[in-house]
Backbone as JSON Lines, residues from 0, in Angstrom:
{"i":0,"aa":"X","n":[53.55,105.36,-81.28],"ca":[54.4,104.86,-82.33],"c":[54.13,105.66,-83.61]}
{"i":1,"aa":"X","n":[55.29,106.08,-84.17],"ca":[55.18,106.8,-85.7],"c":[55.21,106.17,-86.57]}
{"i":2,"aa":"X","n":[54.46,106.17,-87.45],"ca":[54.32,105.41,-88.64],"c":[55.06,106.19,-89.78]}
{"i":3,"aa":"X","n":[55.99,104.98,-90.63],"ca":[56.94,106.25,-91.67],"c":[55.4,106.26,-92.76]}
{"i":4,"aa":"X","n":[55.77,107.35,-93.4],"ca":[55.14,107.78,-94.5],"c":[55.05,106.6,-95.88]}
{"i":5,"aa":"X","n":[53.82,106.88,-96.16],"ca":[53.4,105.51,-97.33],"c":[55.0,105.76,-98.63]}
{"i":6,"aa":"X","n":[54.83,104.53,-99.31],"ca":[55.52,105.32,-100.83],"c":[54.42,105.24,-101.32]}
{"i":7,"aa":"X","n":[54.87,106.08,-103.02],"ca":[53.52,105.83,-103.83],"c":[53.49,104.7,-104.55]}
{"i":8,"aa":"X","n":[54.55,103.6,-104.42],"ca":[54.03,102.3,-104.61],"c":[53.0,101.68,-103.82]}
{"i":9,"aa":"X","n":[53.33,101.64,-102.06],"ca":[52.42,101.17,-101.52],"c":[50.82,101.71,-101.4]}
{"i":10,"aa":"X","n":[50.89,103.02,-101.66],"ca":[49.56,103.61,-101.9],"c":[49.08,103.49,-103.29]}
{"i":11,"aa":"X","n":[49.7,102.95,-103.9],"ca":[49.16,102.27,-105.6],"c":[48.72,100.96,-104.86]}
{"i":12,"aa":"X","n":[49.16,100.16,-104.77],"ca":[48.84,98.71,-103.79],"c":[48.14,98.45,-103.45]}
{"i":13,"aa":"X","n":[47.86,99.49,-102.38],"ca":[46.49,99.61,-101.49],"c":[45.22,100.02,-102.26]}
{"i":14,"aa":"X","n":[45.76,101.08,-103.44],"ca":[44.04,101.12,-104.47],"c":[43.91,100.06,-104.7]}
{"i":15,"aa":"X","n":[45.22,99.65,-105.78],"ca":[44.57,97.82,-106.49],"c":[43.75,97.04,-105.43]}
{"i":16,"aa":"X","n":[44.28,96.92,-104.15],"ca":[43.92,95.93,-103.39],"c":[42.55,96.5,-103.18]}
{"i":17,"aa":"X","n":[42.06,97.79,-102.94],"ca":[40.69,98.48,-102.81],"c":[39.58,97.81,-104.01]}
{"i":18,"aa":"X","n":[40.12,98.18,-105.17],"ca":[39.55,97.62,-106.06],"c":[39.52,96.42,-106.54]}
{"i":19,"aa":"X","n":[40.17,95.68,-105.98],"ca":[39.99,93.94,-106.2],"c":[38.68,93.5,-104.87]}
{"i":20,"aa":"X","n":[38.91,93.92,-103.82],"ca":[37.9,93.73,-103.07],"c":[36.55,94.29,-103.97]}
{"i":21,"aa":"X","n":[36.63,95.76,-104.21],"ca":[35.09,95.77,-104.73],"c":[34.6,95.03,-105.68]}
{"i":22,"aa":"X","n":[35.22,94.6,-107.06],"ca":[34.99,93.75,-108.13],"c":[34.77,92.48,-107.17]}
{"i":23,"aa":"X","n":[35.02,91.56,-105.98],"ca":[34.92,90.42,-105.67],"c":[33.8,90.73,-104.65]}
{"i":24,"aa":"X","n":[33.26,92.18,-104.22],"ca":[32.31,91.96,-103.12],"c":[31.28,91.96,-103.94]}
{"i":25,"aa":"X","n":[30.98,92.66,-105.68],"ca":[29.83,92.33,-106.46],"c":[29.02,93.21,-105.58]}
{"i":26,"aa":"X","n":[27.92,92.34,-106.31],"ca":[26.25,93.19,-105.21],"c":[26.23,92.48,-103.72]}
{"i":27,"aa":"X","n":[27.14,92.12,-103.35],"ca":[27.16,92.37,-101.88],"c":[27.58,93.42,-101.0]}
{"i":28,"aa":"X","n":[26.7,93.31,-100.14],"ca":[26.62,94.69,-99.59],"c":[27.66,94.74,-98.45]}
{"i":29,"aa":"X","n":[28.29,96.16,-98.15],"ca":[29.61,96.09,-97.89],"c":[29.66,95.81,-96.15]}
{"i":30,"aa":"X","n":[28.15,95.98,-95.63],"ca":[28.06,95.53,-94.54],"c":[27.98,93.7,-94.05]}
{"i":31,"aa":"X","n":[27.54,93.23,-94.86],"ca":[27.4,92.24,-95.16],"c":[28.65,90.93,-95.32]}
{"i":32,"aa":"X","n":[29.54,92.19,-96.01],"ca":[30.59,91.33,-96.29],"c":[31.9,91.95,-95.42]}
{"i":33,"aa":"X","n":[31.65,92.65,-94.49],"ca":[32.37,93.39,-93.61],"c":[31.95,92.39,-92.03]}
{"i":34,"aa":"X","n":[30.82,92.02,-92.07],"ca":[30.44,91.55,-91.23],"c":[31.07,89.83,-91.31]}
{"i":35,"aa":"X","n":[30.86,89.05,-92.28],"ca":[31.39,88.05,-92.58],"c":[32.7,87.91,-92.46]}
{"i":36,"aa":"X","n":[33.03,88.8,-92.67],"ca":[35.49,88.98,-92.19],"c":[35.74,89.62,-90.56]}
{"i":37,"aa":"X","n":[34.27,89.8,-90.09],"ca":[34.95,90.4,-88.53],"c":[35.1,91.13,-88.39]}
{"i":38,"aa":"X","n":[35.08,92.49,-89.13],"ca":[35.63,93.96,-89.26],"c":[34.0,95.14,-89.25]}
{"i":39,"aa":"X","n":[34.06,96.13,-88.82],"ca":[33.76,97.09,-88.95],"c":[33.24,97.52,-90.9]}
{"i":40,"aa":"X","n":[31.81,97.94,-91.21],"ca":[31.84,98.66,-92.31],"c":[32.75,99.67,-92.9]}
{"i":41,"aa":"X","n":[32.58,100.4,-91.52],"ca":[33.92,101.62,-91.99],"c":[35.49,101.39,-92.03]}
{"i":42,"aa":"X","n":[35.38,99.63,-91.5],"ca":[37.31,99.64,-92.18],"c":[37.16,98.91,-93.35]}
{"i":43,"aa":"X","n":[36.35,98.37,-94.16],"ca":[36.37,97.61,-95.45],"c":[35.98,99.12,-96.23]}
{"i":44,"aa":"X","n":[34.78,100.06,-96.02],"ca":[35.43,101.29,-96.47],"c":[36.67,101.71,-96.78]}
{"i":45,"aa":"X","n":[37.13,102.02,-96.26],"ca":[38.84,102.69,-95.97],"c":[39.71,101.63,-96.82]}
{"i":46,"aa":"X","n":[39.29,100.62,-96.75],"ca":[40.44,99.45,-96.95],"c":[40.11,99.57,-98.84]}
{"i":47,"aa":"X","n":[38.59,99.3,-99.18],"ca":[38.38,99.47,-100.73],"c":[38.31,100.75,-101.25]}
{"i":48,"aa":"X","n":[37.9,102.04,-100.56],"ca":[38.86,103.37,-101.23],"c":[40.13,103.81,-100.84]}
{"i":49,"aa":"X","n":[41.2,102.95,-100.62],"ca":[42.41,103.12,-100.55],"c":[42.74,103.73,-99.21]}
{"i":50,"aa":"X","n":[41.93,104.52,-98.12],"ca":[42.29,105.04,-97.22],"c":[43.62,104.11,-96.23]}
{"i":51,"aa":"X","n":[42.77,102.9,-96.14],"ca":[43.65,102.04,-95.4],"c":[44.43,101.2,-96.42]}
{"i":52,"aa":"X","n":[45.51,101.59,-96.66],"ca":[46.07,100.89,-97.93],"c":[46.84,99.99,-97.73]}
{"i":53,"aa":"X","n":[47.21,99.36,-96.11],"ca":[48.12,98.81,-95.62],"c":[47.37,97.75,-94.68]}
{"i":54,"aa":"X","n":[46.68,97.17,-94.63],"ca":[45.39,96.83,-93.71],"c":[46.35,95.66,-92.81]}
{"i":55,"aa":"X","n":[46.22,94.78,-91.67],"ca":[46.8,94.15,-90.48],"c":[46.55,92.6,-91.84]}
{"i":56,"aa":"X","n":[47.58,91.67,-91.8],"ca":[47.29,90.45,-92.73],"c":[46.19,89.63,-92.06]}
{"i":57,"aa":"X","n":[45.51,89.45,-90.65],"ca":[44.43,89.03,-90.47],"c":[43.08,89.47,-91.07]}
{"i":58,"aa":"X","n":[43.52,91.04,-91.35],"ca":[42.15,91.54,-91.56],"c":[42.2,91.43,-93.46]}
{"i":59,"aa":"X","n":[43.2,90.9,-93.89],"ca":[43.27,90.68,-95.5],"c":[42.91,89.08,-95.7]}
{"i":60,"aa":"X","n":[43.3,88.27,-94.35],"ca":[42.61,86.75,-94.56],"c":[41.77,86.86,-94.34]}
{"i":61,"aa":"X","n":[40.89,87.43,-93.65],"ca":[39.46,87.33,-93.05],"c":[38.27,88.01,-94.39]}
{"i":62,"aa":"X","n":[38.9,88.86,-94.97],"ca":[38.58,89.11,-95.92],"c":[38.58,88.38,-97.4]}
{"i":63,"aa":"X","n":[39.41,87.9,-97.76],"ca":[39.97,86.62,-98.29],"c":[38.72,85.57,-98.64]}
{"i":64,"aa":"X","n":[38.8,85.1,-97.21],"ca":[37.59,84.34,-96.85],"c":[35.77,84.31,-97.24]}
{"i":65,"aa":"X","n":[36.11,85.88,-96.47],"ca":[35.05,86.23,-96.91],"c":[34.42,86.84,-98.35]}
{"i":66,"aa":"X","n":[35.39,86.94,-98.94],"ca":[35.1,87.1,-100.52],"c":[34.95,85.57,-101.29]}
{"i":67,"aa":"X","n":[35.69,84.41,-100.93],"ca":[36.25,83.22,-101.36],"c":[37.01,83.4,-102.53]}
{"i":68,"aa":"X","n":[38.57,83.96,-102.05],"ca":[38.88,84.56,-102.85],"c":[40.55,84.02,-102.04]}
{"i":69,"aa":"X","n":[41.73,83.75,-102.9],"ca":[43.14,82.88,-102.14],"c":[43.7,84.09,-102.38]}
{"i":70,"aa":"X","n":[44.87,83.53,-100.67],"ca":[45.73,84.78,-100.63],"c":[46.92,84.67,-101.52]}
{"i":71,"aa":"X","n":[46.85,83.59,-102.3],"ca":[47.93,83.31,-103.43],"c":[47.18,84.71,-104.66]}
{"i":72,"aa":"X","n":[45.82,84.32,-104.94],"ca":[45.29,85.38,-105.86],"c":[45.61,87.12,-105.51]}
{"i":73,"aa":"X","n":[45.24,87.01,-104.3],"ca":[45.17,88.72,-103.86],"c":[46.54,89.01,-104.24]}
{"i":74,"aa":"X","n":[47.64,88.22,-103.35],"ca":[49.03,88.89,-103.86],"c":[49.46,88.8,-105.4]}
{"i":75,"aa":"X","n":[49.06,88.1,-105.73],"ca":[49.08,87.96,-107.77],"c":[48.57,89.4,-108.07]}
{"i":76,"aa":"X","n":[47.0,89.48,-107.93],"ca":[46.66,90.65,-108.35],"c":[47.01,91.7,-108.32]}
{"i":77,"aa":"X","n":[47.64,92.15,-106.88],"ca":[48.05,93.19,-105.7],"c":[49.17,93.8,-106.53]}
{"i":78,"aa":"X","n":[50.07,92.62,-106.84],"ca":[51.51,93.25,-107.03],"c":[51.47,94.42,-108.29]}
{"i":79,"aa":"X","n":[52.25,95.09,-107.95],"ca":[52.87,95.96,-109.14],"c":[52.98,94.9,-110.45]}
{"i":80,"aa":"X","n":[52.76,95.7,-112.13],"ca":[53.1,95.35,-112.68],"c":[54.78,95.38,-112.56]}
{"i":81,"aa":"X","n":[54.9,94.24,-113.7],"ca":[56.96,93.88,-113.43],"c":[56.94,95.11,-114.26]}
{"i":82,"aa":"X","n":[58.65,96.01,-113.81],"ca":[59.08,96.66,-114.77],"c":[59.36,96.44,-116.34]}
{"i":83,"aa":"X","n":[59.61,96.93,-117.47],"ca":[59.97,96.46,-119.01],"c":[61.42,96.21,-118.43]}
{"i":84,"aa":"X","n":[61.45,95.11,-119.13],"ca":[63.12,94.36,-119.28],"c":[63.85,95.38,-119.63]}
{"i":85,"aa":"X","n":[64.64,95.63,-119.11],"ca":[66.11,96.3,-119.76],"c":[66.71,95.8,-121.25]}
{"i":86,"aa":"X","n":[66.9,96.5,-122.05],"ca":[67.75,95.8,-123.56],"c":[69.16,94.99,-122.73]}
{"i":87,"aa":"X","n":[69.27,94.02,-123.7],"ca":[70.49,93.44,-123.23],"c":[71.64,94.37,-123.34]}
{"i":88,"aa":"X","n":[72.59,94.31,-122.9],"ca":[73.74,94.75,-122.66],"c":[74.92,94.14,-124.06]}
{"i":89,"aa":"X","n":[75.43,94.79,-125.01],"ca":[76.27,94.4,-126.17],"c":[77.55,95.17,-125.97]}
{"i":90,"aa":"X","n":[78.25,94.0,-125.94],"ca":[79.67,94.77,-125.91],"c":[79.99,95.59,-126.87]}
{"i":91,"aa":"X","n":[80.58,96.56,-126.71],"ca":[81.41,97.66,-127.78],"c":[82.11,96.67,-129.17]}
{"i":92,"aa":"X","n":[82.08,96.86,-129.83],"ca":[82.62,95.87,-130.84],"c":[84.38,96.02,-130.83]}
{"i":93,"aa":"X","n":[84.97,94.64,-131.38],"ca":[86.26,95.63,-131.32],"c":[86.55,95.9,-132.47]}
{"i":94,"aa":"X","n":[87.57,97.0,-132.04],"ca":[88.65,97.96,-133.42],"c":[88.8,96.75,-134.36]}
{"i":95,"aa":"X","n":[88.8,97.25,-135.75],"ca":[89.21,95.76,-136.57],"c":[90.78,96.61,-137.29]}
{"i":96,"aa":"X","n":[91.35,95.49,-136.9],"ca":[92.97,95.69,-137.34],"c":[93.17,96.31,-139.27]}
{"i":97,"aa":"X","n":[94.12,97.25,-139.09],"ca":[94.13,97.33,-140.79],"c":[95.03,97.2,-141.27]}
């Protein structure tokens, strides 16, 4: 199976999400807390330097968990900032009669 190519939104995503894990794993050690979610050291690697920027949603609950950390929060954090509002839209004024 081919996998399409990341955008660079989702590979922005996947850092944030890299770096929200490390700020929540603290001085825990990444085996430690790799071990506690079920996973391999070297995929919480990959997963907090962005390699795996797309990770399976079990392996983001299990992680979750193991941080004690809600998947309401992760996706809060995760998301893209919102774009700046657009200016409102003003109609053309009309011609004034003379």
């Amino acid at each position: 199976m081919v996998r399409t190519p990341l955008t660079p939104e989702e590979r922005e995503r996947g850092e944030r999400f890299g770096r929200l894990l490390r700020e929540a794993r603290g001085d825990r050690s990444m085996t430690r807390v790799a071990a506690s979610a079920g996973i391999s050291p070297e995929t919480l690697r990959k997963i907090e330097t962005g390699r795996a920027p797309t990770p399976a949603f079990f392996t983001v609950a299990a992680l979750a968990r193991a941080l004690d950390l809600s998947m309401d929060e992760l996706a809060d954090r995760c998301a893209p900032a919102a774009p700046p509002l657009a200016p409102p839209l003003v109609p053309p004024a009309a011609p004034v009669a003379a």
